[in-house]
N, C-alpha and C positions, 0 to 999 in steps of 0.2 A: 504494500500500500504506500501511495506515495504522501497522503496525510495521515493521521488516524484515524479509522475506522466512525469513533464518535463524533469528531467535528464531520467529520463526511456526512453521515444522520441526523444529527442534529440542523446539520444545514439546507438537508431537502427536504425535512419533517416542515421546518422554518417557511420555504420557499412553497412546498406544496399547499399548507394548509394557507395563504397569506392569497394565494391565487385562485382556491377556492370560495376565498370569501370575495374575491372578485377585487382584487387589490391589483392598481397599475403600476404603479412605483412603490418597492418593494426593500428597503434597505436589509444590507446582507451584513455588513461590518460598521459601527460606529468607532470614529476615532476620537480619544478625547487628549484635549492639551491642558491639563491641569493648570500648566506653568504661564500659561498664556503666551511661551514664547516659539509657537509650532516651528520647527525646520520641516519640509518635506522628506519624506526618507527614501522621495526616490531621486532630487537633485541638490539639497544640501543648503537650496537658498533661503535665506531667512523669509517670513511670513509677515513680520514686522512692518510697516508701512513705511516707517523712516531706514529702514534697510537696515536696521541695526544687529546686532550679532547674534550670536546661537543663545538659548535662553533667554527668561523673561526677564524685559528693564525694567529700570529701577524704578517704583513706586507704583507698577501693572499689578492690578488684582489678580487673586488665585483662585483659583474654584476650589471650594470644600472638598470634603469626599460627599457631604450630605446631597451636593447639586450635581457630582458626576453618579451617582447612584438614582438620581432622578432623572437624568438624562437617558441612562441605561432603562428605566421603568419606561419614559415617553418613547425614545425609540428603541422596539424592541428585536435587538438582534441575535443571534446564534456567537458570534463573535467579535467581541472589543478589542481594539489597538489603542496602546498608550503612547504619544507621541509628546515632542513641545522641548526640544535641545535638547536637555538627557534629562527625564522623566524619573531617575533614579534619585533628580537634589530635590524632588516634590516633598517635602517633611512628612506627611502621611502614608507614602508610596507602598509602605507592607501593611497599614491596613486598607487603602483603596484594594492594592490586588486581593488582600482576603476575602472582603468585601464582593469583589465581581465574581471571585471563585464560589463562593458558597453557592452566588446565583445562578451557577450549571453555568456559565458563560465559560467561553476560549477565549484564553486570554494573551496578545501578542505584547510585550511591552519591548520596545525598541530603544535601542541604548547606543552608544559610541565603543561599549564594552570594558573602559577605562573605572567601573566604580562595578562591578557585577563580585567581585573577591568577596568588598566589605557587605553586602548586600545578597548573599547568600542564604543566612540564618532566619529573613524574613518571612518564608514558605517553605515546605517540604516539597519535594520534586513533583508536584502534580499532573496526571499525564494531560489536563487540559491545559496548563499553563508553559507558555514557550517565551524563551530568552530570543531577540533578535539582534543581532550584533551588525552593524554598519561597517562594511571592510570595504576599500576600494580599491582591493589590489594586496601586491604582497608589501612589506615595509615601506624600503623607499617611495614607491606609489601613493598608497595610502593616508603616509607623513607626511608629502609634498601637497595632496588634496588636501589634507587637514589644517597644514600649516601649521604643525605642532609638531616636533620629533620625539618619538618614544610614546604616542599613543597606540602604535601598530603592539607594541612590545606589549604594553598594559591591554589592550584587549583582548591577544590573546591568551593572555593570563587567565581573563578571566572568562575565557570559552574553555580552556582545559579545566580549571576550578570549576564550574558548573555543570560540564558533563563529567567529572568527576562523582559530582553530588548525585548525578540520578538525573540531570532535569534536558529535558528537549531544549536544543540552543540552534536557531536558524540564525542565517547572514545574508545579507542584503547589503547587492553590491551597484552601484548608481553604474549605468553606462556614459560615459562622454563620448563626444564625437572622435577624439583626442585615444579613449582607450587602448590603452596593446590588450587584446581579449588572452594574449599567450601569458602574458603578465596573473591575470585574470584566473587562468588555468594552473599555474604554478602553485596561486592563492588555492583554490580551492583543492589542489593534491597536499597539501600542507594541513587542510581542513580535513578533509576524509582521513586520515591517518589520528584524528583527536577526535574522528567517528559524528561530527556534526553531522545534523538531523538531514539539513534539506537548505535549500542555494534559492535567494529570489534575483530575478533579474531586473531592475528598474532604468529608466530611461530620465536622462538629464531635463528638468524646462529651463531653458535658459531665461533670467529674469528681466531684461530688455527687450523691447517691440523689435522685431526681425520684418526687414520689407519683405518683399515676396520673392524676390530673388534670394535673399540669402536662408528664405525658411526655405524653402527648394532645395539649396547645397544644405541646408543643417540635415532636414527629412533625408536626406540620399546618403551621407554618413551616417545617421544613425540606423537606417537601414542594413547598410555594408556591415554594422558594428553585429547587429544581431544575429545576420547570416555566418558572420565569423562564431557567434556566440553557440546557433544553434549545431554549428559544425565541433566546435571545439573542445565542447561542456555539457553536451546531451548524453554522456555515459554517468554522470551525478542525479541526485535527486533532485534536478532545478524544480522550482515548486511555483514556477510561472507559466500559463495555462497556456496548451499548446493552438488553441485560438489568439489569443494575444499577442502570442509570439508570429503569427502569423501575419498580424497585424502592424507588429513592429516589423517584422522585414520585407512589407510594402506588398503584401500576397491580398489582402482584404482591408474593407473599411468597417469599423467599427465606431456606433454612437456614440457620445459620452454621457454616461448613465453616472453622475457625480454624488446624484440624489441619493443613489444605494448603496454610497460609503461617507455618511455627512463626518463632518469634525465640528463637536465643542469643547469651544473654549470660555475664560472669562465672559469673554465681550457677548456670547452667544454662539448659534450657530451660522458657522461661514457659509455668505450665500455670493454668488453659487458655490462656490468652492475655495478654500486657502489662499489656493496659490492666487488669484485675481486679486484679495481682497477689497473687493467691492462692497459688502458692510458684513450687518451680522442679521439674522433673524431672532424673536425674542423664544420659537419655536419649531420645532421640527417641521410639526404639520405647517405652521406658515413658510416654512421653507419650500416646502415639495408646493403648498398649493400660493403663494404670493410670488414666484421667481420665474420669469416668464423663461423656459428652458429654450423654447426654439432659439433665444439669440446667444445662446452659447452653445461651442462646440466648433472642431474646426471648421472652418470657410462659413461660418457665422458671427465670430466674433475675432478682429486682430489677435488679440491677447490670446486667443484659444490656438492659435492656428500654430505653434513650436508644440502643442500641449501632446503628449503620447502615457499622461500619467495612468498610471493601475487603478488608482480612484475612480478613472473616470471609463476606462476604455478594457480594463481587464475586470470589472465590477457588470458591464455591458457584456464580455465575453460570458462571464461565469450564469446571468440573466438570462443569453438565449436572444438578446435583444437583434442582432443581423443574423438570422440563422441561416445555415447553408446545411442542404443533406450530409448524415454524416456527421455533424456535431456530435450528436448524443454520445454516440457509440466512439468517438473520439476521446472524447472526455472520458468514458469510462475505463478503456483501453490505459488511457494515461495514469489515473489514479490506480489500473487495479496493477500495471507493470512498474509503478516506482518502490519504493525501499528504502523505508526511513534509514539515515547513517550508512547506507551501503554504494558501494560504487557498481554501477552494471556495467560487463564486458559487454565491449562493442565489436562486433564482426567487421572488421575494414575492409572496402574494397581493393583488391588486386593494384 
């Protein structure tokens, strides 16, 4: 199985009963920013308005645990992501996650992997509960994206300390247009040998307006980048759906379905989504029904048009929303041939 078993169930128990009450927009994962300082986890750029750094600045409200646990009640999903610079300095952080845990919820909390050592002793290895570690590479890579030296060394400290304890630990690697995917591949033989769970692929949005020329050359590299990726790294558990991926290397188009992975924060919920920051909504439901969706999405909105986020376009794969014969059975193919922590031999051609 390339997830476990229960979030696999739990998510189409979710999905099935939500579409027979006749439900259009459907959320599947709720992301919450405790810190108010969201970084995307799949391009690195602050969320910030003033562009300002990883983490919440200075005097920015926090959300309780009492109002991300009401959050979780209003939108009710199968699976929560905790995001917002590193979610690890939120002061409450191991009772929010006990918290989401009691509630049957899958829990991803996403980290830089630099504080996971000391933060260990907060929960027992829960099989619904997964460590996400942010690697862009092997060291040198990594530490030049981060612009810190010796956080490659600190995280993976603390991905062997936590698959040490018992507990499922994925990694989520940003692709640039810039990537060496061989770099990439190094990282993730390095991974497999400390038995990590499963590999997410995400794609960079660059946080500047791109004329239409140069979104053209960004889409055509990041293309080139995937096809290197799906060639290169398809013998690991990548845990990025093979619709998606199809979509990143320029094979099909997919909507963006943003509504079916919201993020709140402080300020509310970001409507439409994070990365635009265009406002907040004071509710979910005003979010999906006050936010007029047709004008966002690419070749509807400037700013949407570099966008290839998982939020919006791999939450659309996982939906069913562009279906093409052959989805279904695709998808299942995938989940039931992956393998948590294992590497699968690839037959190469001649």
């Amino acid at each position: 199985m390339r997830y476990p078993l229960g979030l696999v169930l739990d998510s189409a128990r979710h999905l099935a009963a939500r579409k027979l009450r006749g439900e259009k927009k459907i959320p599947i994962i709720l992301s919450l920013d405790p810190l108010g300082g969201c970084v995307s986890p799949c391009n690195g750029t602050p969320a910030n308005a003033d562009g300002s750094g990883v983490g919440p600045a200075k005097e920015r409200p926090v959300l309780t645990v009492e109002q991300c646990l009401a959050a979780i009640a209003e939108c009710d999903t199968p699976v929560v992501a905790i995001y917002g610079g590193e979610p690890l300095e939120y002061p409450d952080i191991a009772r929010l996650t006990r918290e989401i845990l009691s509630r049957g919820k899958h829990l991803f909390l996403y980290t830089d992997g630099t504080q996971i050592r000391r933060h260990l002793h907060m929960i027992p290895p829960y099989t619904n509960f997964f460590w996400n570690v942010k690697l862009d590479g092997t060291q040198e890579s990594h530490d030049a994206r981060a612009g810190s030296p010796g956080v490659f060394a600190e995280a993976l400290d603390g991905v062997k300390a936590a698959k040490n304890a018992g507990f499922f630990v994925l990694v989520t690697t940003t692709i640039y247009p810039d990537t060496k995917i061989r770099d990439v591949a190094s990282l993730y033989e390095t991974l497999h040998a400390l038995h990590v769970d499963g590999y997410m692929l995400s794609p960079h949005y660059p946080a500047h307006k791109l004329c239409r020329n140069s979104a053209a050359a960004f889409h055509e590299q990041m293309r080139e980048r995937f096809r290197e990726a799906s060639e290169l790294l398809d013998e690991y558990n990548l845990l990025t759906s093979p619709i998606y991926l199809e979509f990143l290397r320029g094979e099909r188009e997919l909507d963006c379905c943003s509504w079916g992975s919201p993020l709140f924060g402080p300020d509310g919920w970001a409507a439409p989504c994070h990365l635009l920051n265009y406002g907040y909504m004071p509710s979910y439901k005003m979010l999906v029904d006050n936010t007029l969706w047709e004008n966002f999405g690419r070749g509807m909105n400037p700013r949407c048009e570099p966008c290839l986020n998982p939020s919006g376009y791999e939450t659309s794969a996982i939906l069913g929303i562009n279906p093409k014969a052959g989805d279904f059975w695709k998808l299942l193919s995938w989940q039931w041939n992956g393998s948590l922590g294992e590497k699968r031999e690839r037959v190469r051609k001649p």
